[in-house]
N, C-alpha and C positions, 0 to 999 in steps of 0.2 A: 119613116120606120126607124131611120136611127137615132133620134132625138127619142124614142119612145123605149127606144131598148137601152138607151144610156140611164134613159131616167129607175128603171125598171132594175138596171145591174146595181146602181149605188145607192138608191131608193132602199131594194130590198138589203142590200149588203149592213146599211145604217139599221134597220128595222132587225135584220136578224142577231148584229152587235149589241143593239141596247134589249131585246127581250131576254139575251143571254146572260145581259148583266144582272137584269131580274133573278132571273134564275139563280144562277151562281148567289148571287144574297141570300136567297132563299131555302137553298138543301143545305141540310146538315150533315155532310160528309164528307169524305177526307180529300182533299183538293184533287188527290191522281183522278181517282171518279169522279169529281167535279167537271174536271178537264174534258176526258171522255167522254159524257155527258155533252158538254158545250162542244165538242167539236164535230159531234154527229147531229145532233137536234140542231144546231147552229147553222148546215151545212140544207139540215130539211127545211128549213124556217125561210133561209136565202133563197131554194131553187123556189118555194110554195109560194114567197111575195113575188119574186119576181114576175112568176107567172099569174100573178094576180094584177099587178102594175101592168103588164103586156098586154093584158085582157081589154083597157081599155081601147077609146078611139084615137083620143089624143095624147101628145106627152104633156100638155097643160094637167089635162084632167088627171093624166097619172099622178102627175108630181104632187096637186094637190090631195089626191087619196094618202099618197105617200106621206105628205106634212101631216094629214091629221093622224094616220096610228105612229106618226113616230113622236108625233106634240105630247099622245097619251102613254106610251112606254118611257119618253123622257120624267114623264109628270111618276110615275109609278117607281124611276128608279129613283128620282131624286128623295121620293117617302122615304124609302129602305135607305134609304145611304143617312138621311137625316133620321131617324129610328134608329138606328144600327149604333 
C-alpha cells in the first residue's frame, strides 16, 4: 500500500506541476489571476491524479500510467515553450 501511495502523491504532484505549466502558457492574463488560477485548479488536478494513481492494483502499474500522461504533458509543454 505504501509504495502505491508514494507513487500516487509524486506521480500526481509531477502531473499536476507540468499541466499547470500548460496552462499558465496558455491564458492571457495578468500573472496575479494566473497564479490563482494555478493554485486552485493545480491543487484539484493533484488530489484527481492521485486518486486515479491509487485506483490502481499495483505501484508498477501506477507508475506506468503515471509515465504515460506525464511523457504527454511534458511533450505539450515543450510545443508552447518552443512556439512561444
Amino acid at each position: 500500500m505504501w509504495p502505491k501511495s508514494i507513487t500516487a502523491f509524486f506521480g500526481g504532484l509531477a502531473l499536476s506541476v507540468s499541466i499547470m505549466l500548460s496552462l499558465y502558457l496558455l491564458i492571457p492574463l495578468a500573472i496575479d489571476v494566473k497564479l490563482l488560477i494555478g493554485l486552485i485548479a493545480g491543487f484539484l488536478i493533484w488530489v484527481g491524479a492521485m486518486v486515479y494513481y491509487f485506483s490502481y492494483n499495483s505501484a508498477k502499474a501506477s507508475g506506468l500510467a503515471c509515465i504515460k500522461l506525464l511523457l504527454i504533458s511534458v511533450a505539450v509543454n515543450a510545443f508552447l515553450f518552443l512556439t512561444k
